[in-house]
N, C-alpha and C positions, 0 to 999 in steps of 0.2 A: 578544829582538830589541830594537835601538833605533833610534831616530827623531830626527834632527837635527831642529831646529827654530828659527825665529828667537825670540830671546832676549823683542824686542819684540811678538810674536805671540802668543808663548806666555802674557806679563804682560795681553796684551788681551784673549786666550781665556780666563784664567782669571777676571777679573774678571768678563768677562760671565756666565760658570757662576756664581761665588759671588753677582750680581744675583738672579741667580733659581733660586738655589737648589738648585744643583746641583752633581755632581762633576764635572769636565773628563774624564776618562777617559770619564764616562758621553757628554756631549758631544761627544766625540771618536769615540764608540762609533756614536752615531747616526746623524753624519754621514757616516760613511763606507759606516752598513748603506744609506742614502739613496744615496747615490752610486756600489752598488752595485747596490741595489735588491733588498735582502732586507732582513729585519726579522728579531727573536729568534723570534719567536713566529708565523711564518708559517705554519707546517706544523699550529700547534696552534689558531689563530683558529678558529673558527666565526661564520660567520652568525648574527647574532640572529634569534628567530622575526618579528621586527616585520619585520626587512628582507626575509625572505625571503617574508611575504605582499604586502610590495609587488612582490615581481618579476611583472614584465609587466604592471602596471598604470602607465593612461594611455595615449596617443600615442606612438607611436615618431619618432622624430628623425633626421633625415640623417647619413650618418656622418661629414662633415666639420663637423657641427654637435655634437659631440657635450657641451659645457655648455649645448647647448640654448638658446645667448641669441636668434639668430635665430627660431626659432621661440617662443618669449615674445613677441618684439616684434611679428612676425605676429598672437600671440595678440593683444595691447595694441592693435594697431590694429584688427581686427577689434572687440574689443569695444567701443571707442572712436567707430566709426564713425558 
C-alpha cells in the first residue's frame, strides 16, 4: 500500500522523529492508533494492582466535571475559608 504525501511534510515529520528519537513509521504508527483510538497493546494492558486499590476511593464527581477542576476549586475554597 502507498501513501502520497507532501514532500515538505514528510522532511518536517521526519526531523521531528529523529529530535527525539524515534522512527517516523513508528510516529506515524501512533498517530493514527490515536486517531483511531486503539493502541497495540490494548487487549493485553492490565491494571496495575496500585490502580486498581484506588478504584472508588475518594468523592465522586459530576459527570460533566469529570477532571474534577470544579470540584478542587470547591475544595480550595472551602478549605480557604
Amino acid at each position: 500500500m502507498e501513501v502520497a504525501i507532501n514532500s515538505r511534510l514528510y522532511q518536517q515529520a521526519s526531523a521531528y522523529a529523529q529530535k527525539r528519537g524515534l522512527n517516523l513509521t513508528t510516529v506515524i504508527e501512533n498517530f493514527l492508533m490515536r486517531f483511531v483510538g486503539t493502541s497495540k497493546n490494548a487487549t493485553e494492558q492490565e491494571v496495575p494492582d496500585v490502580v486498581q486499590s484506588l478504584l472508588g476511593a475518594g468523592e465522586k464527581v459530576s459527570e460533566d466535571d469529570m477532571n474534577a477542576r470544579e470540584a478542587y476549586y470547591e475544595y480550595l475554597e472551602e478549605k480557604y475559608k
